[in-house]
N, C-alpha and C positions, 0 to 999 in steps of 0.2 A: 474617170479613166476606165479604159479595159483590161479584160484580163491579160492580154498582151505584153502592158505594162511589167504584169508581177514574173514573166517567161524568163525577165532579163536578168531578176535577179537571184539570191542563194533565199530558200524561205525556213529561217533558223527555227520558226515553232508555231503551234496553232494555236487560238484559244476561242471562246462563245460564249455568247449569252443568246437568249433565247432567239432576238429575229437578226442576229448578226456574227459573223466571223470576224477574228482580226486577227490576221497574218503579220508577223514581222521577216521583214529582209534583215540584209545587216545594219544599214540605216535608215530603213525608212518601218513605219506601222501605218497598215492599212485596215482599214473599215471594210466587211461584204456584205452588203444587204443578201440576206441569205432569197428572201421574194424575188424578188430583180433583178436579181445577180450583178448587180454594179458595185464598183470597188471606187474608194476613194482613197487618199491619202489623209492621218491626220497628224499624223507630227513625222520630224527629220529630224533627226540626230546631231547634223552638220559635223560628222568625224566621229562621233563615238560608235563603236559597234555593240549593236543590241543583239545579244544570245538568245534572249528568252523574255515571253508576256506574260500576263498571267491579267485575265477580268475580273473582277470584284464588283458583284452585282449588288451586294450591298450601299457600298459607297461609289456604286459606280462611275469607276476609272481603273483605267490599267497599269497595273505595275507590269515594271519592266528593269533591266539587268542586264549588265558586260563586265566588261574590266573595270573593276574597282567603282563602281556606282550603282545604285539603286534609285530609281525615281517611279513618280507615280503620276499618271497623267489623268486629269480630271477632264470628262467625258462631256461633262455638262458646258464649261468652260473653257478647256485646253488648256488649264494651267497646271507649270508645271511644278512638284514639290521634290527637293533632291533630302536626303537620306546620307547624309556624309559617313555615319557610320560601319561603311562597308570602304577597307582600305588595307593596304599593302601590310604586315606584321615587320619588313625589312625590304631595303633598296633591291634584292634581286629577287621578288619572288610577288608577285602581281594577283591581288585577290580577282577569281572568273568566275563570276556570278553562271551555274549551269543551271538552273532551273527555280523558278517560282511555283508552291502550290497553296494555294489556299483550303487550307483542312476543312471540315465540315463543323469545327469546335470554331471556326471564325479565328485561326492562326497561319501567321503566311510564315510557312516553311521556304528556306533561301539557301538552295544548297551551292557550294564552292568550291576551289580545290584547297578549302580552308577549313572543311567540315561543313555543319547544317547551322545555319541560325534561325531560333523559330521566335518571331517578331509579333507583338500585340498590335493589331492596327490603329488599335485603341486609344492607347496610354504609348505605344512605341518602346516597350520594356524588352529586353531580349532574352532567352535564352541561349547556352553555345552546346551543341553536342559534338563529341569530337574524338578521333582517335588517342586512347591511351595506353602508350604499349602495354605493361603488365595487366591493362583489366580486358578482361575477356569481355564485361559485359557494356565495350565501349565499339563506339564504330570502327569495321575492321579495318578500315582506311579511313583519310580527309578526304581525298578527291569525288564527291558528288553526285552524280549523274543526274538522275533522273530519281521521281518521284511517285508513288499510286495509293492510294486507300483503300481499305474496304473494313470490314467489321470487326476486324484481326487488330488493327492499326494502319503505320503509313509502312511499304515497304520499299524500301533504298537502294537504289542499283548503284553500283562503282565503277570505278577504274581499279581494274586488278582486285577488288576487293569481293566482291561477288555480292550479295544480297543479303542484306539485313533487315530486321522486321523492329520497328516501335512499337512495344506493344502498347495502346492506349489503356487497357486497365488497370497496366503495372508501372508505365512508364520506363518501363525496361527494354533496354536495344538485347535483340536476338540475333548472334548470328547465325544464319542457313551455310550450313557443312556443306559441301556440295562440290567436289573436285572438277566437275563439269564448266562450271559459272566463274570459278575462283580464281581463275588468270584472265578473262575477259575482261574487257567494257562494259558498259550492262548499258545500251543506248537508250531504253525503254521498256517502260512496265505497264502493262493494262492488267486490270482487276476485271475476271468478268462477277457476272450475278450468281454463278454455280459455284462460287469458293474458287474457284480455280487461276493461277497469273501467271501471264503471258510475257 
């Protein structure tokens, strides 16, 4: 298919591996030969809405995330492995998977407007990080956003909550004071190489 195709629809996130892009809409995940520039489709949803991808060059296949589901699509095969452990805590209030990252320690961080869950791809063991009102040294919010790395740890964008830092050598959440940030969104974060994020 062309790029045409991808005009028609909402494209909810990017991800890569070396000689390819894969773009998700909201139900469909497409393949981009980065060479060629030709796009294909490799899976449909058929109704569920996909938020967010995330490639795993490792085990090469994509995870991927919406309301209430996590699955992992294998690249070599097209098969697909669903993850039933991502679900609602109560009838009015619907776990949304915002973001997949896969850490550099080979940990898929999965954030929600349920907190972070940091998952072994391993063994499938979880972690939960999560906001707790009296402790300072817990996420300033649940609700998720977005994700970045760099040498510091993973840093955590919100809803309303502004930015907090994991630190990896302490495993300790920081929150960043910052009256600027701290009623916003935080839509996205890039780490560049000068220390500096964006």
């Amino acid at each position: 298919i062309g790029f045409n195709h991808l005009l028609q629809n909402n494209v909810q996130s990017i991800t890569q591996s070396k000689n390819k892009l894969f773009i998700n809409t909201d139900y469909t995940i497409y393949s981009i030969d980065k060479l060629n520039r030709t796009a294909e489709i490799i899976y449909t949803s058929n109704g569920l809405t996909i938020k967010t991808i995330c490639f795993d060059e490792k085990r090469n296949c994509i995870w991927f995330g919406g309301i209430e589901f996590l699955k992992q699509l294998n690249l070599v095969n097209n098969a697909i492995t669903d993850f039933p452990d991502i679900q609602s805590v109560d009838l009015n209030t619907k776990e949304i998977i915002n973001a997949i990252y896969l850490s550099k320690s080979d940990q898929l961080w999965i954030t929600s407007n349920f907190g972070i869950k940091i998952k072994n791809p391993n063994n499938n063991n979880s972690i939960y990080l999560k906001n707790q009102l009296e402790n300072q040294n817990s996420l300033s919010t649940n609700n998720i956003t977005c994700l970045a790395e760099d040498s510091n740890g993973v840093w955590i964008g919100t809803y309303n909550g502004g930015i907090n830092l994991f630190d990896k050598k302490t495993n300790a959440i920081i929150r960043i004071n910052n009256p600027i940030l701290s009623g916003l969104e935080i839509a996205s974060i890039y780490t560049s190489g000068n220390g500096k994020l964006w």
